[in-house]
N, C-alpha and C positions, 0 to 999 in steps of 0.2 A: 504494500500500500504506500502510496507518496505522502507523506505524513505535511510536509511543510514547502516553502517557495521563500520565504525569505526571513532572518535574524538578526542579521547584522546591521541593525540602523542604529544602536544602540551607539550614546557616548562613552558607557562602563559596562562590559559585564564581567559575571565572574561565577565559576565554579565551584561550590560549598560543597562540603562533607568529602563523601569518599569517590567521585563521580569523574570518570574518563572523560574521553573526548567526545561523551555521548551527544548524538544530533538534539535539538530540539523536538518537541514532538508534542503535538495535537491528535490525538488518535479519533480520527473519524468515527460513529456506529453506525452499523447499518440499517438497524431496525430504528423504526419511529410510529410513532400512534399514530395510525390508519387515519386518525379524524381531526389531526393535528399537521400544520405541511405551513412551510416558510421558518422565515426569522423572529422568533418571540422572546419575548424579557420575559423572565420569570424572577419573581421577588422572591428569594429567600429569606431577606431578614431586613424587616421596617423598625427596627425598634434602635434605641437613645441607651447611653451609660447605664440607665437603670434597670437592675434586674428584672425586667417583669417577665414571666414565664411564658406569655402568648405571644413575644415578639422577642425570635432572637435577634441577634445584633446584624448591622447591617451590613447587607449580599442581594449581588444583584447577578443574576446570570442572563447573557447571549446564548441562545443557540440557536446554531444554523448550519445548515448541509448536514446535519447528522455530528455535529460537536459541539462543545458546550464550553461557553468563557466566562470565568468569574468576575466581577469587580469586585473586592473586597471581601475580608473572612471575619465575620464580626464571631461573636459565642454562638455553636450550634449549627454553626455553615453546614457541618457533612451530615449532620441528621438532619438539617432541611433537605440539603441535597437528595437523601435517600428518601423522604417523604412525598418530595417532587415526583422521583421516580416511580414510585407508587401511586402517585397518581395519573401515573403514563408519558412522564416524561423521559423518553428511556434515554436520553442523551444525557441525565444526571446521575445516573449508577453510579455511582460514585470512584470505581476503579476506574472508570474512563476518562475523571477530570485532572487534564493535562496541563492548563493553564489559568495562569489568574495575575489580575491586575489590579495592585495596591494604590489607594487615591494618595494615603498619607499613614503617618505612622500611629495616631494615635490608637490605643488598646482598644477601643472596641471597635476599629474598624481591621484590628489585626489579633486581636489574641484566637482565636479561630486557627493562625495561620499552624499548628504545633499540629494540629486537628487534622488540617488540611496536608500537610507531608505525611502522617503516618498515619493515621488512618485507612485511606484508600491504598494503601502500600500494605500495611496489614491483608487487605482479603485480598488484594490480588490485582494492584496497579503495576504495572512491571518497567516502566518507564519514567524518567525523570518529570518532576515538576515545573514547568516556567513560570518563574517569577517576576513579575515587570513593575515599578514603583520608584520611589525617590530615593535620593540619597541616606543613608543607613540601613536600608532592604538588605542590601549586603551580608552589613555586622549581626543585624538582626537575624538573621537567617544559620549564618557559622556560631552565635551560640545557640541558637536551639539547637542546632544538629549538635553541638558539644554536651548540650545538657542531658539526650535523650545517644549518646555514643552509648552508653550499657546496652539499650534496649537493639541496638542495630547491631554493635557484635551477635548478641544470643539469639537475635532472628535470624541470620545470617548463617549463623553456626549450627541450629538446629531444622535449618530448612523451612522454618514455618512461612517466609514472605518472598517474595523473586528480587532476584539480585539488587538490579538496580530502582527500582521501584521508591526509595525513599530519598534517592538524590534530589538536588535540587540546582537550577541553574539562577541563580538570580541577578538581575538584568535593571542598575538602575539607570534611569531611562532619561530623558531629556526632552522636549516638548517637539512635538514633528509625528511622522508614523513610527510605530515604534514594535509595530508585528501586522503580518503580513502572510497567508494561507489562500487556499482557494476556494475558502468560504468567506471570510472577512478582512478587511482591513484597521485597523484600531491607529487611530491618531491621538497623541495625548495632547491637552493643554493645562496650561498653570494657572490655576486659581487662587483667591486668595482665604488664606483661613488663620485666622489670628496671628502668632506668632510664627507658626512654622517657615522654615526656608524653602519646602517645597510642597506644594502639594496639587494633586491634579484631577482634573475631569476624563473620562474618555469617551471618546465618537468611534463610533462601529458601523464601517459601513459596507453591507452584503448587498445581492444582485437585486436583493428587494424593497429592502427597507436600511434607512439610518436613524440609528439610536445612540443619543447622549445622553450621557449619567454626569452628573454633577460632581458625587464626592459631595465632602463641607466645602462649602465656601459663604461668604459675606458678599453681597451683589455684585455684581463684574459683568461688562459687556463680552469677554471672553465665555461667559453661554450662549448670546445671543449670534455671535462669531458663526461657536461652532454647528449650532440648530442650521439657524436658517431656514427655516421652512423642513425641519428634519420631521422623521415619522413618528416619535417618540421623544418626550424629554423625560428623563426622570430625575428630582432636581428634590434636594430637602428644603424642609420647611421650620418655621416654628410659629406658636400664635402671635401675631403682632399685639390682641388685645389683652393675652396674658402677660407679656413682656413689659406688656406699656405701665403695669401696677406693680412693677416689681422695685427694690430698693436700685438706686443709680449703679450702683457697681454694680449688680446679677444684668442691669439693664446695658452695662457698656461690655459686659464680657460677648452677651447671646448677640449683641449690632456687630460685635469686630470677629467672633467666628462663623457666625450662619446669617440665611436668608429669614427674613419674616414672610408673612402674605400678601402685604402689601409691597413690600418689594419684588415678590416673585410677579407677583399681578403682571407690573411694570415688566420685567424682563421678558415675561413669557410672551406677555403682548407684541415686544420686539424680535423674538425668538419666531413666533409663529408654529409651535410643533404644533401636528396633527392630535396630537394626544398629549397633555399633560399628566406625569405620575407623580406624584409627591410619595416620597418615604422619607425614611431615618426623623420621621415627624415627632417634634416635640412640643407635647401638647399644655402642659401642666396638670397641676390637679384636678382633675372632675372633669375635663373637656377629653371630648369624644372624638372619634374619627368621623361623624355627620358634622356635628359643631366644627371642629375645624375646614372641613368642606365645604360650609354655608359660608366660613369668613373667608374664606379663597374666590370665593365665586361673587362678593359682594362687589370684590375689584376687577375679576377674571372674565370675561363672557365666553373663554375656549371651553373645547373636550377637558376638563379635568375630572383626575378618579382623585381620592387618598387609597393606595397599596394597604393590603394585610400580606402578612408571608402566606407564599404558597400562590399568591396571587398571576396569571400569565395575561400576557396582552402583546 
């Protein structure tokens, strides 16, 4: 099978763990739900830092031509993933998921990622992981593989896992196209999100459809950039009327890391997607996923949904 067409766009990559000069590798499936056909987003995980058990952290997966790509591994990525696939998504079996693309480092859009290397290498990924993201994806990555070296000597040693299955290639990236298959294209761009020195959006674009994911960010024409009239945005949110009562400092941290509704109104207007998705939504106390939908649409007159995980479009 022709696994790949291009890797090298990359300003850094690098080789973590124990791993050769293994190719890159997206492993195409062949099978696909008879009543399911094209490129769809599937939300795995709409939920915020806060433990709540109905929304893991957030994950957003592409699939298309019979492969599947992640954006981001918040808590619970590979049992959505597998939940997904139960529900006939068979492009998210979760051995099969070969690649993923980190917006930023913060922990709940990465602590997943421990999850995401060894797990699916446990039942039977046999190929390396691509990893695509900013600057410390790297470091981040050679200690997890350092932290979990017992666990890959004794699987190794006792045959329970295939060889190379738990490597990882991780790949930090730089703003341009940044991976490149005969199912998609992914371009990153730079967003902004509080303090961080880097953090990104990414644009997916297949023979059918283009979908942009936002990651966090704080308003930026850099979504409207990369939409443009795209088939999907999927962009976080938070309540503007809950923010707007909150003490001045909780009110300058949520302006200088994320979007409100009122801002997004604004941007999407200029964006133009076909479909609005809001995730990684933070709602505050007692506000619903309708109630924040009704303050979205006060400003919005587009298609907009609010996502739950598990949710496809």
């Amino acid at each position: 099978m022709n696994r790949f067409l291009a890797m090298p766009l990359l300003a850094h990559g690098m080789l973590v763990g124990f791993a050769s000069a293994a190719s890159a590798a997206t492993q195409a499936i062949d099978a696909k739900p008879a009543s399911l056909s094209g490129t769809r987003v599937v939300i795995l995980g709409t939920g915020s830092p806060d433990p709540d058990p109905d929304n893991s952290g957030p994950a957003v997966a592409v699939v298309s031509g019979g492969a599947a790509y992640l954006v981001d591994c918040g808590p619970g990525v590979v049992r959505r993933a597998a939940a997904a696939k139960r529900k006939g998504i068979a492009e998210l079996a979760v051995q099969n998921i070969h690649v993923v693309f980190i917006t930023h480092l913060h922990s709940d859009h990465t602590v997943g990622f421990p999850d995401l290397i060894f797990t699916p290498w446990v039942v039977g990924r046999s190929e390396p992981l691509e990893a695509y993201g900013p600057r410390g994806l790297a470091d981040m990555t050679k200690y997890i593989e350092k932290a979990w070296e017992k666990e890959i000597e004794v699987r190794l040693h006792d045959g329970h896992a295939p060889h190379s299955g738990y490597e990882v290639h991780a790949h930090e990236i730089e703003p341009g196209i940044v991976y490149k298959d005969k199912n998609v294209t992914v371009s990153a761009f730079l967003v902004p999100h509080g303090s961080w020195d880097q953090a990104f959006g990414y644009k997916f674009e297949a023979p059918d459809r283009t979908i942009v994911i936002s990651g966090d960010t704080r308003p930026t024409d850099a979504i409207a950039k990369a939409c443009n009239h795209c088939d999907v945005l999927v962009h976080e949110v938070y309540s503007e009327a809950r923010v707007s009562k909150l003490p001045p400092g909780q009110q300058e941290y949520s302006r200088g890391f994320h979007t409100s509704t009122t801002e997004l109104a604004k941007e999407a207007g200029e964006a133009h997607p076909r479909l609005l998705v809001l995730y990684h939504q933070m709602y505050g106390r007692g506000m619903t996923y309708e109630q924040l939908l009704d303050e979205m649409k006060q400003d919005y007159s587009g298609n907009v949904v609010s996502a739950r995980d598990l949710d496809v479009y």
